[in-house]
PAZAPA-4460 file (N, C-alpha, C; in steps of 0.05 Angstrom, whole numbers, plus 32768, in hexadecimal, padded with zeros to 4 digits):
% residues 112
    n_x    n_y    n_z   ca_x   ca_y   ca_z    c_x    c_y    c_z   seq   type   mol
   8982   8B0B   854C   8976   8AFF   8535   8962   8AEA   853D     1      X     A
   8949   8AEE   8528   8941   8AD2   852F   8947   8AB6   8533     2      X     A
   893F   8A9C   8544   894C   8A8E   854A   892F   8A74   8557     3      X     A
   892C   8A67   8542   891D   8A4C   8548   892D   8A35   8557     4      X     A
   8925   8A26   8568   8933   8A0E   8577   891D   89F8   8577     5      X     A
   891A   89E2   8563   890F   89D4   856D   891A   89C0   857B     6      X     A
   8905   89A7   858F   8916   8998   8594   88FB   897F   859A     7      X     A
   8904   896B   85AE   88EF   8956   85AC   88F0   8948   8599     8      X     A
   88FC   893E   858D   88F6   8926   8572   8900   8912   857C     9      X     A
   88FB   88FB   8570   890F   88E1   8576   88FE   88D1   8560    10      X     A
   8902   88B6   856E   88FB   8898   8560   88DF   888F   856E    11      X     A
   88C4   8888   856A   88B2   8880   856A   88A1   886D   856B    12      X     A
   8894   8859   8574   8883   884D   8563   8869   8852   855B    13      X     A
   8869   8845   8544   8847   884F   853B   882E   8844   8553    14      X     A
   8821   8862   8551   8814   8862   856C   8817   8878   857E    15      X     A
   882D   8874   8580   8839   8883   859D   8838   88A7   8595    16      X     A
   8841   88B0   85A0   883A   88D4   85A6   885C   88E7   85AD    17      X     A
   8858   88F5   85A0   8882   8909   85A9   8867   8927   85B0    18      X     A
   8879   8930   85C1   887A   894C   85C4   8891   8962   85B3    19      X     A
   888F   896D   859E   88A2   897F   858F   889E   899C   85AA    20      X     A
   88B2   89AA   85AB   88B7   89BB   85AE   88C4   89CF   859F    21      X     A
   88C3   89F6   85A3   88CC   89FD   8588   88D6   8A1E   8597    22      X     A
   88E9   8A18   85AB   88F0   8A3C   85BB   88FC   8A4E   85A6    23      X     A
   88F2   8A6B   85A5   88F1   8A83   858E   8902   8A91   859C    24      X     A
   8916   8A9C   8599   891F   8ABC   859F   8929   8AD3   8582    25      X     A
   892D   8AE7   858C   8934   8AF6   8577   891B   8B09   856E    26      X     A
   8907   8B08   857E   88EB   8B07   856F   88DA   8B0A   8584    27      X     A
   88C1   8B28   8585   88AC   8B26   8595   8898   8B07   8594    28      X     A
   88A6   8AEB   85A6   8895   8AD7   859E   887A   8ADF   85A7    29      X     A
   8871   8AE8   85B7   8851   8AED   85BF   8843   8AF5   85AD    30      X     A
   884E   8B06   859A   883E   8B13   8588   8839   8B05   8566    31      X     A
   884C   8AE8   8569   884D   8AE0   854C   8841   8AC8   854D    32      X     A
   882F   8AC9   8532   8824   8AAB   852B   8845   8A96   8529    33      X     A
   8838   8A7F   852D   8849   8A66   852E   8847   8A52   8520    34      X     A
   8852   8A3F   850F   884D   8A28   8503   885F   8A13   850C    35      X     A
   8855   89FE   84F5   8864   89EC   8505   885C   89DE   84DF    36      X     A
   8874   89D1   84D7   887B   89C8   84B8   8889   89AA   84B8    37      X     A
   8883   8998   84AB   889D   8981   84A3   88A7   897E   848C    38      X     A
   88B6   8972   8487   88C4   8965   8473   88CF   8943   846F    39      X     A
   88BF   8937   8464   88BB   891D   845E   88CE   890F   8450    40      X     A
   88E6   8902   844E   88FC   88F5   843E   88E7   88F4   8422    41      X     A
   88F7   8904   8410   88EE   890E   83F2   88D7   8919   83EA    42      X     A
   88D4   8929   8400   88BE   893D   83F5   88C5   8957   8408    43      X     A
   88B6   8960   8400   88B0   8982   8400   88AB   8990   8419    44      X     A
   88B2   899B   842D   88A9   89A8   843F   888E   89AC   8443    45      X     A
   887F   89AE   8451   885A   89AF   8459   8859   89B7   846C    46      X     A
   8841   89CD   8471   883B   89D9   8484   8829   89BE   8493    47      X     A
   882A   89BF   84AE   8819   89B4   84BE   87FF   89B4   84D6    48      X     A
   8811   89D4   84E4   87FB   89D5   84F5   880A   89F5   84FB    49      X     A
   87F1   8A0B   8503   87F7   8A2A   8505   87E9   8A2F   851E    50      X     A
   87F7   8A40   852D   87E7   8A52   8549   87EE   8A6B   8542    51      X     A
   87D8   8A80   854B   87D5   8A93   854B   87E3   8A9C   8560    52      X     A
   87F2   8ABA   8564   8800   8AC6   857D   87F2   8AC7   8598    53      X     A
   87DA   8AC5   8597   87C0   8ACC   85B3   87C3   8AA4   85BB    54      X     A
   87C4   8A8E   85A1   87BE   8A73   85AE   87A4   8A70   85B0    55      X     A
   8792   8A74   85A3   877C   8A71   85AC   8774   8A6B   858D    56      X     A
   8778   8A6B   8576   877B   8A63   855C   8788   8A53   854F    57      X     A
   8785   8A31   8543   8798   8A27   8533   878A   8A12   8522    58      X     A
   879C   8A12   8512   8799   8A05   84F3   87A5   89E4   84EE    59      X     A
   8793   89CD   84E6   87B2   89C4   84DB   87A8   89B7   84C2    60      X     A
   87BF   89A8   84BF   87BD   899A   849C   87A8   8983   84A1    61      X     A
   8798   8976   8491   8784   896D   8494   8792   894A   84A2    62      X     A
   87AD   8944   8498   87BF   8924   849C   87BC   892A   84BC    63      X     A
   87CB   8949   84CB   87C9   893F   84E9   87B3   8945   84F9    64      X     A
   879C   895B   84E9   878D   895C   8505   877A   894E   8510    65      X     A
   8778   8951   852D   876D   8932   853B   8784   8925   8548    66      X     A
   87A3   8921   853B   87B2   8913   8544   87C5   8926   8555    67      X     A
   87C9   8941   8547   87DA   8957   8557   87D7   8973   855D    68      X     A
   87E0   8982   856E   87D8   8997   857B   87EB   89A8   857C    69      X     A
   87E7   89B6   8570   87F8   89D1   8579   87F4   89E7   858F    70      X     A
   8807   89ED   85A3   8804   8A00   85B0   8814   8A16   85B5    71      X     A
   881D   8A27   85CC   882B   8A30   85CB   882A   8A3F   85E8    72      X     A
   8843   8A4A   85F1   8846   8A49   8611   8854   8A65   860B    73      X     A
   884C   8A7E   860B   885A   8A97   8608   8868   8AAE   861D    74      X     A
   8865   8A9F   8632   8874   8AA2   864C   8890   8A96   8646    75      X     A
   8893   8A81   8636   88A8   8A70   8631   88BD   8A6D   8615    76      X     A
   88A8   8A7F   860B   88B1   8A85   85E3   88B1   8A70   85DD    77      X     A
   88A3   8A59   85E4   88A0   8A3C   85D3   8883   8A37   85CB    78      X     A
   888D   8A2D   85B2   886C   8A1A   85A9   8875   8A02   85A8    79      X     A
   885D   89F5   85AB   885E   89D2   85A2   8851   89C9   859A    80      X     A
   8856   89AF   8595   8848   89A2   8577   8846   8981   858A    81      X     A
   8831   8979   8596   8826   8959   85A5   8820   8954   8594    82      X     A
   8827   893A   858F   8828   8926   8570   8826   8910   8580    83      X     A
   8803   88FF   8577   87FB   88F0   858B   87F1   88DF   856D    84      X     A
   87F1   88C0   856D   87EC   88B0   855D   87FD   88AD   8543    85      X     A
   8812   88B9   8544   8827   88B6   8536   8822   889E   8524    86      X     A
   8831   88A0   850C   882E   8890   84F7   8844   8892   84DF    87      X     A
   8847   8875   84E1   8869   8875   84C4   886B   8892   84B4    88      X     A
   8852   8895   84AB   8856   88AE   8499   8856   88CF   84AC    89      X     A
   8858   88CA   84B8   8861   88E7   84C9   887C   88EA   84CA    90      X     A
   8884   88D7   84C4   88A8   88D3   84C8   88B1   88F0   84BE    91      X     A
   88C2   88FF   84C1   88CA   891E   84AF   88E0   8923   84BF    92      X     A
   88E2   8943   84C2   88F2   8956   84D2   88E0   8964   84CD    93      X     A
   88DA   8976   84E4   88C3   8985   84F1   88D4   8999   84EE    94      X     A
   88C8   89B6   84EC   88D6   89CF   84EB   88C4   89DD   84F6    95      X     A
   88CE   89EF   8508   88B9   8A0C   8512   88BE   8A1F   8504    96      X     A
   88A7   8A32   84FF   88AF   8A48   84F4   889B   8A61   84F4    97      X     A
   88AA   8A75   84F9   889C   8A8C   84F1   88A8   8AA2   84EA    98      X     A
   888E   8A9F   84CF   888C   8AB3   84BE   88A4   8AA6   84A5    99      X     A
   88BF   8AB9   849D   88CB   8AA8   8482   88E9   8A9E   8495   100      X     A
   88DE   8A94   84AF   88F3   8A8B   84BC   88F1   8A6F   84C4   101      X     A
   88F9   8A5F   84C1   88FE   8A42   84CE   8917   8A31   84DF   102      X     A
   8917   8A24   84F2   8930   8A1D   84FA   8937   8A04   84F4   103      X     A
   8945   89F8   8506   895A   89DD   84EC   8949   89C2   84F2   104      X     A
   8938   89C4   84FC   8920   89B1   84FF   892B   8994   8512   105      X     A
   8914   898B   8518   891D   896D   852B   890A   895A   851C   106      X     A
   891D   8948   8519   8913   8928   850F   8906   8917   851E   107      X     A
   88F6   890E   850E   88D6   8901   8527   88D8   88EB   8510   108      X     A
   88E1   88CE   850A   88E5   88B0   8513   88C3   88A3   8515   109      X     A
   88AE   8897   850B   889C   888C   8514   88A3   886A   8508   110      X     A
   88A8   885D   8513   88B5   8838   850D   888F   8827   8511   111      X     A
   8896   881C   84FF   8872   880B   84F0   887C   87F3   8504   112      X     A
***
């Protein structure tokens, strides 16, 4: 079955930078686009930032780009998400996902 793992979150300060990580099995990862989503204490899930299966294509929401990068390592079935200039409001749980799949997400902490 499919099977998202993220990991990399912790506690922060504003400023500072996390590396998310996000290993796939269950699933041709080479061949599938990737995202990367949060969820903000009382709001709604949001897409953030998307790679294409090749890596050579991505998207993000207009709040992180400039600040974060999505990539992905397909030798390794991981993508990641460098989150550099962090800020109080990034605070969430990060989720990977692809396609109508998501896993149980990691909590990323940014302290003002």
């Amino acid at each position: 079955q499919v099977q998202l793992v993220e990991s990399g979150g912790g506690l922060v300060q504003s400023g500072g930078s996390l590396r998310l990580s996000c290993v796939g099995s269950g699933f041709a990862f080479r061949s599938s686009g990737m995202r990367w989503y949060r969820q903000s204490p009382g709001k709604e899930r949001e897409w953030i930032a998307s790679i294409i299966a090749a890596g050579d294509i991505t998207n993000y929401e207009r709040s992180v780009a400039g600040r974060f990068t999505i990539s992905r390592d397909n030798n390794k079935n991981t993508a990641y998400l460098d989150m550099n200039n962090l800020k109080p409001e990034d605070t969430a749980v990060y989720f990977c996902n692809r396609e109508t799949y998501f896993g149980k997400g990691t909590l990323v902490i940014v302290s003002s």
